[in-house]
N, CA, C and O atoms as a GROMACS GRO file, in nm:
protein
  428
    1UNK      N    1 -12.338  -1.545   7.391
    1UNK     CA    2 -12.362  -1.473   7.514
    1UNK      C    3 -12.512  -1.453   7.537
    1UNK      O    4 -12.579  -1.472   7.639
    2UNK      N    5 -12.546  -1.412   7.417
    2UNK     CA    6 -12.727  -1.383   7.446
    2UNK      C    7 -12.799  -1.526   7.523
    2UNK      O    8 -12.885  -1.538   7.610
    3UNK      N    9 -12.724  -1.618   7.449
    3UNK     CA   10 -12.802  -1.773   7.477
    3UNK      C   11 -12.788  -1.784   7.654
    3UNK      O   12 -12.870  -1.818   7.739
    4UNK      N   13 -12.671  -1.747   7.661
    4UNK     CA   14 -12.643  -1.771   7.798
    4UNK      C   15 -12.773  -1.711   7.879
    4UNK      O   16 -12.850  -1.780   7.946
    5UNK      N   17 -12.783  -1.571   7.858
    5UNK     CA   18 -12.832  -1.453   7.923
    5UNK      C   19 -12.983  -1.507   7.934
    5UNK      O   20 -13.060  -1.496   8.031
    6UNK      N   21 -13.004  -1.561   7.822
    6UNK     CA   22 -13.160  -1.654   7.798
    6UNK      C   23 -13.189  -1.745   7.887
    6UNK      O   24 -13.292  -1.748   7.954
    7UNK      N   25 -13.058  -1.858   7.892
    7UNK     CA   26 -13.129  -1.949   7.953
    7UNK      C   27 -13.114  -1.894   8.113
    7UNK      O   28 -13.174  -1.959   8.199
    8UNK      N   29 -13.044  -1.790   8.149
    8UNK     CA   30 -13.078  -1.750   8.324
    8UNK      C   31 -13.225  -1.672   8.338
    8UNK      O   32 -13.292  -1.681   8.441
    9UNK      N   33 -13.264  -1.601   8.231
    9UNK     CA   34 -13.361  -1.521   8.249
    9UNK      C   35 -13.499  -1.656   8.232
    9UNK      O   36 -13.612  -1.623   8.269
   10UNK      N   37 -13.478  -1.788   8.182
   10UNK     CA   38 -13.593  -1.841   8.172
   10UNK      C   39 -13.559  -1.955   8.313
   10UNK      O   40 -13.644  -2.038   8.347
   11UNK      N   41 -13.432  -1.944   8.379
   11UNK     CA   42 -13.468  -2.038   8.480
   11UNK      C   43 -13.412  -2.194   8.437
   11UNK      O   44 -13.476  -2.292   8.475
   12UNK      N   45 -13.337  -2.203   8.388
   12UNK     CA   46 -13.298  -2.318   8.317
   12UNK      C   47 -13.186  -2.373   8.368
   12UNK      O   48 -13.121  -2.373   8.264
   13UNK      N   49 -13.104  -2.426   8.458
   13UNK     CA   50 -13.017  -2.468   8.447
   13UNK      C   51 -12.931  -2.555   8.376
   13UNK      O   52 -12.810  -2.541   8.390
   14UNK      N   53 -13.001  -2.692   8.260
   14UNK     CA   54 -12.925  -2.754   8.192
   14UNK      C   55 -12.931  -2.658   8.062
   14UNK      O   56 -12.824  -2.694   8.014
   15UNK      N   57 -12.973  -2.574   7.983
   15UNK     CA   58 -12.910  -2.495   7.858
   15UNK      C   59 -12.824  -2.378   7.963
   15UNK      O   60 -12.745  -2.315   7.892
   16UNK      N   61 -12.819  -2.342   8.077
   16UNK     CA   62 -12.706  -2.264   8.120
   16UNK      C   63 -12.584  -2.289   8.126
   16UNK      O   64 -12.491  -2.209   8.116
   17UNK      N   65 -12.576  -2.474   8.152
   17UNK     CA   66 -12.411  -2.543   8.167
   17UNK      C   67 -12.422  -2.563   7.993
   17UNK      O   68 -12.335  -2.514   7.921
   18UNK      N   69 -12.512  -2.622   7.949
   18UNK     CA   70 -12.521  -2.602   7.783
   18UNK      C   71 -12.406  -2.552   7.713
   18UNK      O   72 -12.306  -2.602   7.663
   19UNK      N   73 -12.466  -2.408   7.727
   19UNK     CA   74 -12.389  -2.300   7.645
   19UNK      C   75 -12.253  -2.216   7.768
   19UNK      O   76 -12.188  -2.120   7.727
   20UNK      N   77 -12.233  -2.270   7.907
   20UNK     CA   78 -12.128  -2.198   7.924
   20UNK      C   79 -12.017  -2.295   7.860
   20UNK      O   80 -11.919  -2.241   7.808
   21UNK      N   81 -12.028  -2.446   7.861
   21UNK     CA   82 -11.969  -2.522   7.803
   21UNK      C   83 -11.958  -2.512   7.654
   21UNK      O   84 -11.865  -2.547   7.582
   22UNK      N   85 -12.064  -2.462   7.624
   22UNK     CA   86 -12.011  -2.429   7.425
   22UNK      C   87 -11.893  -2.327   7.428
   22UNK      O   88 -11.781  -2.329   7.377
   23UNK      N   89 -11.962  -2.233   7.510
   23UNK     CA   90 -11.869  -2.102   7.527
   23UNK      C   91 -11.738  -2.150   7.558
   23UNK      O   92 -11.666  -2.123   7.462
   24UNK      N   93 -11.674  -2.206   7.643
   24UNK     CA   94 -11.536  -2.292   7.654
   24UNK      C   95 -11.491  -2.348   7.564
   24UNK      O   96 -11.371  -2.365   7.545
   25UNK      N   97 -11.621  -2.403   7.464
   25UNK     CA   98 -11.555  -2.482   7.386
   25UNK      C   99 -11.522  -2.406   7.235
   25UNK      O  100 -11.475  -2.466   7.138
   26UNK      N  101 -11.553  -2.272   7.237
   26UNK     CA  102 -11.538  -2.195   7.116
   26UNK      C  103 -11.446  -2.066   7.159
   26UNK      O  104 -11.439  -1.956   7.105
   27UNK      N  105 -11.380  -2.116   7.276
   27UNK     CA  106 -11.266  -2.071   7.321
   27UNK      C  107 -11.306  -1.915   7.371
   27UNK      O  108 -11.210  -1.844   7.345
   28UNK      N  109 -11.411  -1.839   7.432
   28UNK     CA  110 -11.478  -1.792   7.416
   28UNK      C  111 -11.381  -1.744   7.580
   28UNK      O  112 -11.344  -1.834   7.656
   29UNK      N  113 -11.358  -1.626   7.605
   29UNK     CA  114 -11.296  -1.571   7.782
   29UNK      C  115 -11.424  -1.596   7.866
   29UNK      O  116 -11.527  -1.534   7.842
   30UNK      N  117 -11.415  -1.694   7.971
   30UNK     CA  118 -11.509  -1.708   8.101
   30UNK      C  119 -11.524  -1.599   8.124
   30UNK      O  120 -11.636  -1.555   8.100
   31UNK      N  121 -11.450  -1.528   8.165
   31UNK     CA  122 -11.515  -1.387   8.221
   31UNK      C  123 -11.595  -1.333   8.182
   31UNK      O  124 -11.682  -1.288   8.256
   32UNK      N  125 -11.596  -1.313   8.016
   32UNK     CA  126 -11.692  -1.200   7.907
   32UNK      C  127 -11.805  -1.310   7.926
   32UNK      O  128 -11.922  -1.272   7.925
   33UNK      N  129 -11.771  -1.465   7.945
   33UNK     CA  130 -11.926  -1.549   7.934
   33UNK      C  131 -11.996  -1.493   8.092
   33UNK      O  132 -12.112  -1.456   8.111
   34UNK      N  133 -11.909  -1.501   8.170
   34UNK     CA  134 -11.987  -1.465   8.334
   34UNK      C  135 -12.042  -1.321   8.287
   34UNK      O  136 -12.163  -1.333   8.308
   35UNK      N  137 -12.027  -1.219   8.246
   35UNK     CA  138 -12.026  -1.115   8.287
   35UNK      C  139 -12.121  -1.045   8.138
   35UNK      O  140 -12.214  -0.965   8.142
   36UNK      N  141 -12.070  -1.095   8.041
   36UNK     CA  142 -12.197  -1.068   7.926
   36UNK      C  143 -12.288  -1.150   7.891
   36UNK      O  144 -12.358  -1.118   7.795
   37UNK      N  145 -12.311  -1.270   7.954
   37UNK     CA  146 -12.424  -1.357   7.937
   37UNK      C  147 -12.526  -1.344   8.064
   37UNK      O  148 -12.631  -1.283   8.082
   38UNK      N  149 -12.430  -1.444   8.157
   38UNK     CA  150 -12.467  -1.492   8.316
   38UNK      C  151 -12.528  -1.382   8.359
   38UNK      O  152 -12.644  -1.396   8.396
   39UNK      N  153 -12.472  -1.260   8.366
   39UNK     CA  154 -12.520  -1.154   8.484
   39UNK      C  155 -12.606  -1.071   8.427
   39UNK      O  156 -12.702  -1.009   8.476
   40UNK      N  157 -12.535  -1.078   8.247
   40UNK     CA  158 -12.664  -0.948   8.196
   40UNK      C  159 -12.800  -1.038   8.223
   40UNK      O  160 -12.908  -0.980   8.230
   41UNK      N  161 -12.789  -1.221   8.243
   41UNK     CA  162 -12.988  -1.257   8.213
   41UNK      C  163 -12.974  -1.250   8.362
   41UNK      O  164 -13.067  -1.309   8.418
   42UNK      N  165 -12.880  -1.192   8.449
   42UNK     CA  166 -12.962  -1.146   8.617
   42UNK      C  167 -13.007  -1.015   8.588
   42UNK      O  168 -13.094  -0.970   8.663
   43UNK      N  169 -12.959  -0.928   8.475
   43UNK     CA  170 -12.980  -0.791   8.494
   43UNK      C  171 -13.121  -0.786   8.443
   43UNK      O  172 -13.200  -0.717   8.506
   44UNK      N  173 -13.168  -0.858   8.324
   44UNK     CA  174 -13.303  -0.875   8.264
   44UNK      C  175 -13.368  -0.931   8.361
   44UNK      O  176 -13.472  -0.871   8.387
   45UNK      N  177 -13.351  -1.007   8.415
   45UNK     CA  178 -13.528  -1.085   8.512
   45UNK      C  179 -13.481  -1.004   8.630
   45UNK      O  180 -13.532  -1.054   8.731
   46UNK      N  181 -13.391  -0.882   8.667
   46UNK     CA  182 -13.417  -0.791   8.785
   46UNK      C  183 -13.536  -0.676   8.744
   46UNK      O  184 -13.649  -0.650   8.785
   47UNK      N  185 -13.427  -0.611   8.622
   47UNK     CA  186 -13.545  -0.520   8.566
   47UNK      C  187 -13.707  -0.559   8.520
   47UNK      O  188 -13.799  -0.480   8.500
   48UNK      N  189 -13.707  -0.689   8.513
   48UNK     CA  190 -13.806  -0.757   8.510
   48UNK      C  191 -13.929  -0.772   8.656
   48UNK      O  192 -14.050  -0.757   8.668
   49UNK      N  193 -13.829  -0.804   8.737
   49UNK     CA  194 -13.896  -0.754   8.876
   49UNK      C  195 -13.925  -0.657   8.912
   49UNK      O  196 -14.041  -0.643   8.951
   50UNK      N  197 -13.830  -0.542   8.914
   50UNK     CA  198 -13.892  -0.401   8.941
   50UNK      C  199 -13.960  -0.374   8.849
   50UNK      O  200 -13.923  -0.257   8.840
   51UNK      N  201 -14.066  -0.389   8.730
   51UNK     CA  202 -14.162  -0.383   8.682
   51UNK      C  203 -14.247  -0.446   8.685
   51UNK      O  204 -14.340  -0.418   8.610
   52UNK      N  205 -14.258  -0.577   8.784
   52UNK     CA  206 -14.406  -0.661   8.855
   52UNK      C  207 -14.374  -0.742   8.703
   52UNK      O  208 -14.479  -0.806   8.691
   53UNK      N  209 -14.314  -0.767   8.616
   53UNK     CA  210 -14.301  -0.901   8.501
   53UNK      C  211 -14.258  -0.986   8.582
   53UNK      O  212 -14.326  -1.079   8.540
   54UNK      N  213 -14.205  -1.027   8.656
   54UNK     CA  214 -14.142  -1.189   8.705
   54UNK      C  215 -14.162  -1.110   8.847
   54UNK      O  216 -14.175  -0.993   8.883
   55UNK      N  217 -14.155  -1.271   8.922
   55UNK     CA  218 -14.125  -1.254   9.114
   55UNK      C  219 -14.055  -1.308   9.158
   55UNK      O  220 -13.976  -1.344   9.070
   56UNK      N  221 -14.024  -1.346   9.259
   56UNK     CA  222 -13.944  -1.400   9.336
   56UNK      C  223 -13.880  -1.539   9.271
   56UNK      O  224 -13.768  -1.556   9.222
   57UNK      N  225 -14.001  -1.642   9.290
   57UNK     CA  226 -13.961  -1.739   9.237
   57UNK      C  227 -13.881  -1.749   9.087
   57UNK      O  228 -13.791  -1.827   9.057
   58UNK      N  229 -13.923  -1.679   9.032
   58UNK     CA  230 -13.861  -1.671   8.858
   58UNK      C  231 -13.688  -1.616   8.916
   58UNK      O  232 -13.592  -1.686   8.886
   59UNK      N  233 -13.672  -1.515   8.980
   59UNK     CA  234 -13.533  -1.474   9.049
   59UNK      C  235 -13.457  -1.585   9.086
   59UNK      O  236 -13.356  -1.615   9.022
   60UNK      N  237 -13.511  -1.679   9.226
   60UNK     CA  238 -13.425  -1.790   9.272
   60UNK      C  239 -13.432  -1.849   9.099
   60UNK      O  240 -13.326  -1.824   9.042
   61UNK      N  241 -13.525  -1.916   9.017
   61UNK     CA  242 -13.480  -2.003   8.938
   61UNK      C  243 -13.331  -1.953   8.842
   61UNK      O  244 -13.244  -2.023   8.791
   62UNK      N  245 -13.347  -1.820   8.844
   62UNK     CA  246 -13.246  -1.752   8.711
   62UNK      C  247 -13.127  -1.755   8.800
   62UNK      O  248 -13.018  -1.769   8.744
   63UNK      N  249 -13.130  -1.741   8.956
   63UNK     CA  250 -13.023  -1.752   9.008
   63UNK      C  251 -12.931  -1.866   9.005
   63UNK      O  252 -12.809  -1.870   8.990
   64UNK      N  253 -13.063  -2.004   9.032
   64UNK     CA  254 -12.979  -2.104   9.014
   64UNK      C  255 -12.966  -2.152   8.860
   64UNK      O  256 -12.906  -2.260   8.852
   65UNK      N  257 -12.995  -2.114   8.769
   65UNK     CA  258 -12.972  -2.111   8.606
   65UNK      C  259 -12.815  -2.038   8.611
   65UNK      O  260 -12.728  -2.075   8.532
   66UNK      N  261 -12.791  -1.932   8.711
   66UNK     CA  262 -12.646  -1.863   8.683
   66UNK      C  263 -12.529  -1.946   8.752
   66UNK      O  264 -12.410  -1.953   8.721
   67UNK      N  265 -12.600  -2.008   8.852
   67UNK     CA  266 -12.494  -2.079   8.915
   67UNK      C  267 -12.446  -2.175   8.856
   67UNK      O  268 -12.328  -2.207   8.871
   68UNK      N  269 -12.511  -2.223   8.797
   68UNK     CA  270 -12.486  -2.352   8.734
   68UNK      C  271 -12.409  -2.344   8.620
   68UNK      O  272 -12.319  -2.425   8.601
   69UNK      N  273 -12.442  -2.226   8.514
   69UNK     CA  274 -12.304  -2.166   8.441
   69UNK      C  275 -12.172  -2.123   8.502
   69UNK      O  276 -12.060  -2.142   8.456
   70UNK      N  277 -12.200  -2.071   8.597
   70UNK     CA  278 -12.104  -2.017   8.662
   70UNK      C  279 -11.989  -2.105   8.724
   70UNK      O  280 -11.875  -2.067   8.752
   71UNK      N  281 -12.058  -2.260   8.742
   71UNK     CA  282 -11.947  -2.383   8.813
   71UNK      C  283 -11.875  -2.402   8.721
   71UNK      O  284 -11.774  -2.470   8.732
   72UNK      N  285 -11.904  -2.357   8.630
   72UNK     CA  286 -11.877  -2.439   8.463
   72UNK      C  287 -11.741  -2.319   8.432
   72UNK      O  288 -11.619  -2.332   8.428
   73UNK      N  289 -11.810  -2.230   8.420
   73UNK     CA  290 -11.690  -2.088   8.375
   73UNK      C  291 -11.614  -2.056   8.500
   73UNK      O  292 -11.511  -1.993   8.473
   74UNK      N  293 -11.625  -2.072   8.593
   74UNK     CA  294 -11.516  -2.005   8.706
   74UNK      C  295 -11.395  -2.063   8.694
   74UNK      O  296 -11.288  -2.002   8.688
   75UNK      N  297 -11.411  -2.201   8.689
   75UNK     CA  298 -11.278  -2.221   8.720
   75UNK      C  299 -11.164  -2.211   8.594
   75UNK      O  300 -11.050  -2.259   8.599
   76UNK      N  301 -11.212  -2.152   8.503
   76UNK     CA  302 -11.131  -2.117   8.351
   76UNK      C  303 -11.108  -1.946   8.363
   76UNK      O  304 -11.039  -1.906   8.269
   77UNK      N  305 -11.144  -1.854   8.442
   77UNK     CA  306 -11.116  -1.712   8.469
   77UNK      C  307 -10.951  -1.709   8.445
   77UNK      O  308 -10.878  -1.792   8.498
   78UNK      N  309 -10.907  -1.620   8.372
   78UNK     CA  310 -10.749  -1.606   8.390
   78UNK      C  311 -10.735  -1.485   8.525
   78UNK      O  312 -10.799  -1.383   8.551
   79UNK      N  313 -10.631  -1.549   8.584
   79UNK     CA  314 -10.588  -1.419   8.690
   79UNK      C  315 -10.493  -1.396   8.702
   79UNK      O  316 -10.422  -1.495   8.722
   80UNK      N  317 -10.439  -1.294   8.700
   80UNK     CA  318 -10.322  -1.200   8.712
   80UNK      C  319 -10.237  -1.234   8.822
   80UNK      O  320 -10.261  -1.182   8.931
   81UNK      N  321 -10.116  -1.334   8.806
   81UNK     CA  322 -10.070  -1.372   8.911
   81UNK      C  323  -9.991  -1.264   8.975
   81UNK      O  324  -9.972  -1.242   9.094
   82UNK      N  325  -9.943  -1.192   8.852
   82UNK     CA  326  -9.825  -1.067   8.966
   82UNK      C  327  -9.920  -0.984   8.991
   82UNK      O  328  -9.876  -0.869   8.991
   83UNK      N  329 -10.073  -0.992   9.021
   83UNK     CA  330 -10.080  -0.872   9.154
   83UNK      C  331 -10.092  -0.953   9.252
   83UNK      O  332 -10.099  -1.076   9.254
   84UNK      N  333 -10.093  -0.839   9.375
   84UNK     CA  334 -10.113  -0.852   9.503
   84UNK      C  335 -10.185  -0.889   9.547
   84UNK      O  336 -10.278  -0.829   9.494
   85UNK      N  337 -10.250  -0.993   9.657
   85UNK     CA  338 -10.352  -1.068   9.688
   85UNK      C  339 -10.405  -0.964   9.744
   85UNK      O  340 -10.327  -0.875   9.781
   86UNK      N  341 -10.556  -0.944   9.766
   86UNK     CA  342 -10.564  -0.828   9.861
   86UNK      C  343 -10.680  -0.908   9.922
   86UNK      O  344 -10.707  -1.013   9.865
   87UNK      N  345 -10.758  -0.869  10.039
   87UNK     CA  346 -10.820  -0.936  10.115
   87UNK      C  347 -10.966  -0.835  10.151
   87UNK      O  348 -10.954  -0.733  10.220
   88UNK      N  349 -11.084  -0.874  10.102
   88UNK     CA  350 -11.201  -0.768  10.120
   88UNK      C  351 -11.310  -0.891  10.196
   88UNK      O  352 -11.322  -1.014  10.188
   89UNK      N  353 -11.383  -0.772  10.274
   89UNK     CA  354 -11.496  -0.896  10.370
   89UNK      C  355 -11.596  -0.821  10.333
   89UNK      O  356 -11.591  -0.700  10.310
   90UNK      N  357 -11.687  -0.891  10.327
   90UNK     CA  358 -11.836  -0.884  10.293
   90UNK      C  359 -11.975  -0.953  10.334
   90UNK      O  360 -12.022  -1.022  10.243
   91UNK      N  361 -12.038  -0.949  10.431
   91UNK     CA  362 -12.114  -0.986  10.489
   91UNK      C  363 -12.263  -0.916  10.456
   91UNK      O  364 -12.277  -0.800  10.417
   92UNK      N  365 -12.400  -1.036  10.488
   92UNK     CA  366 -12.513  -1.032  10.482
   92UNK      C  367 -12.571  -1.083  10.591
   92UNK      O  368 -12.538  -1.180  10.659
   93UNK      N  369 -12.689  -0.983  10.604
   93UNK     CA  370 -12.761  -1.060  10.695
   93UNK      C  371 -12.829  -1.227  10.678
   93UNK      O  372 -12.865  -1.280  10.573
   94UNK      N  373 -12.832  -1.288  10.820
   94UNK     CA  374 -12.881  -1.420  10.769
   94UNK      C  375 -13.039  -1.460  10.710
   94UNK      O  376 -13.138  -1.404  10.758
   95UNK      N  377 -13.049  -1.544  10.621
   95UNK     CA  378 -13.151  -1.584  10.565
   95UNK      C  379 -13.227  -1.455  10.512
   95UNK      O  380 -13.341  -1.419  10.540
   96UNK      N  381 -13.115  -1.382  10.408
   96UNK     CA  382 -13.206  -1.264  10.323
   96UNK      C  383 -13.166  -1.366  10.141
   96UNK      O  384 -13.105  -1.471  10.121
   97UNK      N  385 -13.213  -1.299  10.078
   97UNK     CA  386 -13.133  -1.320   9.945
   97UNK      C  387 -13.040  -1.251   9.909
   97UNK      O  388 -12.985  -1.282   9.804
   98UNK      N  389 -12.987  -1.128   9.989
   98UNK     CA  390 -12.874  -1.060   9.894
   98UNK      C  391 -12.738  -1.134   9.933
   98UNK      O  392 -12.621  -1.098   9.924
   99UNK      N  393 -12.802  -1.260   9.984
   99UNK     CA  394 -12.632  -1.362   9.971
   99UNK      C  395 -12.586  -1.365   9.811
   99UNK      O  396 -12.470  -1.389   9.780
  100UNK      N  397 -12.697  -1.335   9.707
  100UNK     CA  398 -12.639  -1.337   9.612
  100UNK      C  399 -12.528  -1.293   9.583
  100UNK      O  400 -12.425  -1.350   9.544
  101UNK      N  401 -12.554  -1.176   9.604
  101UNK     CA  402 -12.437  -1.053   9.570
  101UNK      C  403 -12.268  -1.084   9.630
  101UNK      O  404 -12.166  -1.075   9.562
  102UNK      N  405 -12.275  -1.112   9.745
  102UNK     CA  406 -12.178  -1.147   9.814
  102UNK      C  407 -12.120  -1.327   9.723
  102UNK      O  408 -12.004  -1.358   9.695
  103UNK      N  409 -12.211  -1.388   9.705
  103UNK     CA  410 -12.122  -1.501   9.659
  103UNK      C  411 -12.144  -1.488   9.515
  103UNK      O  412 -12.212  -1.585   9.483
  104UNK      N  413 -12.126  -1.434   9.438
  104UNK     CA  414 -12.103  -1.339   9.344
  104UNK      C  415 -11.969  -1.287   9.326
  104UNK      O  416 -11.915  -1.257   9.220
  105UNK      N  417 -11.918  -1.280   9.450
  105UNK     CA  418 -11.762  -1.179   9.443
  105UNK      C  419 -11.683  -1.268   9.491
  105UNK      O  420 -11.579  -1.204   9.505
  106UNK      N  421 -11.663  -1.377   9.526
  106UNK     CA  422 -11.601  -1.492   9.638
  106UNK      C  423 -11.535  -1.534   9.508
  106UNK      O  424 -11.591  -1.551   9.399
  107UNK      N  425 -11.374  -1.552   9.546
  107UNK     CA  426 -11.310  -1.613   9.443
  107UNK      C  427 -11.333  -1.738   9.410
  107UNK      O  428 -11.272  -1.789   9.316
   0.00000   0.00000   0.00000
């Protein structure tokens, strides 16, 4: 998980599919890889930003370092078929970055 969290916080996209793919392959739950690797190295190069350590650019790179794990682990998520589908909307303004957030939550 740390490895994961590493290679988003340095901007990396090939050690991000790397290790979400090790992670699959050591049978490892996508989810705990999305959510204790992927997002904690968004949570490090954020807190990293709000302290003037990284900018913008270092952000888009870790973003697309998460995405790129993230093609890898999504489609292995287990989901709970007997609940209820439920239906939530979420919108951003155009051409900001907090599209992150929103495609972030998109099944």
């Amino acid at each position: 998980m740390n490895a994961l969290a590493d290679a988003v916080v340095e901007g990396d996209d090939e050690l991000a599919e790397e290790f979400a793919q090790k992670a699959l392959d050591e049978s490892l739950d996508a989810y705990e890889a999305i959510v204790e690797g992927l997002a904690k190295g968004m949570k490090i190069i954020s807190d990293m930003y709000e302290k003037g350590e990284a900018f913008v650019p270092s952000l888009l790179l870790a973003a697309d370092a998460m995405y790129a794990g993230m093609d890898i682990l999504t489609p292995y998520i287990k989901v709970d078929e007997t609940s209820a589908p439920r239906n939530v909307i979420i919108g951003t303004l155009k051409e900001t970055c907090t599209t992150l957030g929103k495609t972030l939550s998109k099944p």
